[in-house]
N, C-alpha and C positions, 0 to 999 in steps of 0.2 A: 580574705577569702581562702587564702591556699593553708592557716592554721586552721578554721572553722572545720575544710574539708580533712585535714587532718585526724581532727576531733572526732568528728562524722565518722568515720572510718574506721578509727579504733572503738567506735562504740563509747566515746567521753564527754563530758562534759569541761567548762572550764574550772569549776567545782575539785575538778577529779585532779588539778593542775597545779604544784606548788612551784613551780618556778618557768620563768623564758629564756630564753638565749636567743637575741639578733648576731646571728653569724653568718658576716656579709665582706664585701671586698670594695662596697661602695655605700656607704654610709651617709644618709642627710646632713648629719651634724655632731659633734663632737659631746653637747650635753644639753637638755638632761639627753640620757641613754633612749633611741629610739626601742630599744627593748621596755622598758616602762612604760612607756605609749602604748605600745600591743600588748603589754601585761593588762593597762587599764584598759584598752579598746574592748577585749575580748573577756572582762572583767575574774579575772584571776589575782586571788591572793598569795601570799608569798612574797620570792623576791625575781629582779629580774635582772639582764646584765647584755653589754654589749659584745662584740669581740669582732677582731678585723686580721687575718692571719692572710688576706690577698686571696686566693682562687683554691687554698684551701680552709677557710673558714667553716663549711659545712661537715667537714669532718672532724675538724679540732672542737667543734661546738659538741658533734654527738660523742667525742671523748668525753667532754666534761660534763655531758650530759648524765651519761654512763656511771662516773665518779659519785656525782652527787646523788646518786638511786643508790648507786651501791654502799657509800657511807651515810646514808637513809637520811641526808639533807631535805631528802623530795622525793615524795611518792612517785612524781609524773615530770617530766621535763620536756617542754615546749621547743623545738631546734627551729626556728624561722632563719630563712635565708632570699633577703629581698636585695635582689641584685640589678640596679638600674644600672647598667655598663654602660648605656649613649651617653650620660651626660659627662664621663670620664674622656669620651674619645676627641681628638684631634681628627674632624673631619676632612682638614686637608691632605693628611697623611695614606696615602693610597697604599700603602701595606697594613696597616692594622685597622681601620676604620672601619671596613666593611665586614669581620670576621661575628663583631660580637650584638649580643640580643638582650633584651630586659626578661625576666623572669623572676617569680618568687615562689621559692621551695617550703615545705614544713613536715618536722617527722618527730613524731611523740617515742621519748625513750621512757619506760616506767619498768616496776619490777613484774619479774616473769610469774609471780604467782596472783596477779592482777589481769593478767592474757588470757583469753578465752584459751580452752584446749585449741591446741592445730590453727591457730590465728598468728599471725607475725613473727618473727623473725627473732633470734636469740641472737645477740652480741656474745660471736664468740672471743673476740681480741682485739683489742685497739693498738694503734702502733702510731709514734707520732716523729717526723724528722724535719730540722731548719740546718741550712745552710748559708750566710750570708750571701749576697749578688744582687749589683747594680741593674743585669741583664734586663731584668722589669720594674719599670718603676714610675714615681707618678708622685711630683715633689709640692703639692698641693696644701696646703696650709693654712694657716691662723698666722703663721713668723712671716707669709709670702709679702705681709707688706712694711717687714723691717728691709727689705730692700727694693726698694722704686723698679730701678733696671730690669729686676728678674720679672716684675708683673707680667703677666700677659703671654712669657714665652712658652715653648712648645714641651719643655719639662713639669709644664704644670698640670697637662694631662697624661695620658697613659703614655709611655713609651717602651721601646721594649729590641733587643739584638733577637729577632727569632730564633736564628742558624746557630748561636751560642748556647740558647736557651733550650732546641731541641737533643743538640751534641751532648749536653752536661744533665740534663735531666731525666732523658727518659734511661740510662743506665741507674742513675740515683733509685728512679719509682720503684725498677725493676728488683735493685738489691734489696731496698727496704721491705717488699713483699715478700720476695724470696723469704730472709734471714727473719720477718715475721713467721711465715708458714713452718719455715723451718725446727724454730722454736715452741710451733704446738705439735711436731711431730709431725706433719704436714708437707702432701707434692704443691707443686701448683696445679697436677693434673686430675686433683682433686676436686679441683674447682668447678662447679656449672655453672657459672659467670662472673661477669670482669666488668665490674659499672666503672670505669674509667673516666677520669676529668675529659669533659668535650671541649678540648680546644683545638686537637691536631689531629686526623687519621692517621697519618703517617705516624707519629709518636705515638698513639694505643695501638698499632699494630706491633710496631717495633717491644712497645714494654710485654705485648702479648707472645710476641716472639720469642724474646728470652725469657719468658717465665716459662712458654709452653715446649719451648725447643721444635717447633713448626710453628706455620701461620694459624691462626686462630678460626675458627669456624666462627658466620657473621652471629650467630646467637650467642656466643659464647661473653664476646666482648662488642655488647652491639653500641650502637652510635647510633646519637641525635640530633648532629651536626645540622644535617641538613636541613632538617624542621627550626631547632630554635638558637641554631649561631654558638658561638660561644657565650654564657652566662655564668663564665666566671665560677663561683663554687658553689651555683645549682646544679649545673651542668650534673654532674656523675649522679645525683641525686633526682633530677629528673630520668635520665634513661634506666637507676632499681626503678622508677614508681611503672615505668613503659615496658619492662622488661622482668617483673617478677613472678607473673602471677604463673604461670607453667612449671615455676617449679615444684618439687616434692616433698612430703616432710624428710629432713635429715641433709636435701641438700645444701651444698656450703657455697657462699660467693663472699667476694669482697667491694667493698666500696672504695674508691682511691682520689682523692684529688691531690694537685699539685700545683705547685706556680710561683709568683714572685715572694722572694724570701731569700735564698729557696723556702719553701716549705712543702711539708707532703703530711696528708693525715690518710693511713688505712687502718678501715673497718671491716675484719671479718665475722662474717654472718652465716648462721645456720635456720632452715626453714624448719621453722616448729610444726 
């Protein structure tokens, strides 16, 4: 549904579509690629591929989505992002269990002389950063049953040090946007929105903080917490599709997710 409506919206067909990308942080199964399944569902020729980068998957997928338009692999790139986060969670665990939600995202990257005039959004820069840490993790497997003992225990769902995870990350988000923007010449107060990963208010204020140097005004960097939970690396991609349409042509925002890895994927964007 959420590709179709995709589709819908840009005015395309599957026709018009040479490649998919499932870029998810929870994944049905290992192979074939759940992205060939939605290549075939939605009957698209080409090729398709999976990708798992944790809760920023949504963004590292429209990297390579980006790549593969611009080295003319693909006219049109598919980015789905089907994030079923309950069945990862440990419901006994009374700090993380209740924060997150199911959701499925999709955003078509194609070349810009394919856009209607004054329709969608121009990819002004991608920026991609990983940093190792256990802080998030989820040891879940195919090898889980080379050892008996481990079955069943609590590392085989999500687990995760919040208070580490907030401390070490949201300065991480912060510098990588920064020393992006920086390098096109670019404030952050350039910016007329901040689609930030939805997992923490407190961490997208704070990375809004130090990009903005003040607190953020709530349109600025809005949040969808409340409505749909954390979902992982739909999240940021849900509040552009809730928070776009006000803006003007020329204005610039950026897309950010982040999470276990570390990993961090920003996309900045200009309204055509």
């Amino acid at each position: 549904a959420a590709s179709r409506q995709a589709l819908e919206r840009a005015g395309k067909t599957a026709a018009d579509v040479d490649a998919v990308i499932v870029a998810c942080s929870n994944l049905q199964r290992p192979y074939p690629a759940v992205s060939i399944e939605v290549q075939d569902a939605l009957g698209v020729e080409g090729f398709a591929y999976d990708m798992n980068v944790a809760c920023s998957s949504a963004t590292f997928g429209l990297q390579a989505a980006v790549n593969a338009v611009e080295n003319g692999a693909a006219r049109a790139v598919l980015v789905v992002s089907p994030e079923i986060c309950s069945a990862h969670l440990n419901f006994r665990d009374r700090d993380s269990h209740f924060i997150f939600g199911d959701a499925c995202t999709a955003i078509l990257v194609e070349r810009e002389s394919d856009v209607a005039e004054g329709q969608g959004f121009s990819v002004v820069s991608t920026r991609l950063r990983t940093r190792f840490s256990n802080n998030i993790r989820n040891n879940f497997g195919f090898l889980n049953r080379a050892d008996e003992s481990g079955i069943g225990k609590p590392d085989k769902l999500f687990v995760q040090q919040g208070r580490k995870v907030f401390k070490e990350v949201s300065p991480l988000v912060a510098e990588t946007i920064q020393n992006q923007l920086s390098g096109l010449g670019l404030k952050a107060t350039y910016l007329s929105r901040m689609w930030l990963h939805q997992a923490n208010l407190n961490m997208n204020l704070l990375i809004a903080r130090k990009l903005l140097g003040r607190d953020p005004q709530e349109q600025e960097a809005p949040v969808i917490l409340d409505e749909y939970a954390n979902t992982s690396s739909a999240g940021s991609i849900i509040a552009f599709h809730q928070y776009h349409e006000d803006l003007q042509s020329g204005d610039l925002g950026v897309i950010c997710s982040f999470g276990a890895g570390y990993s961090i994927g920003s996309v900045v964007v200009r309204r055509r």
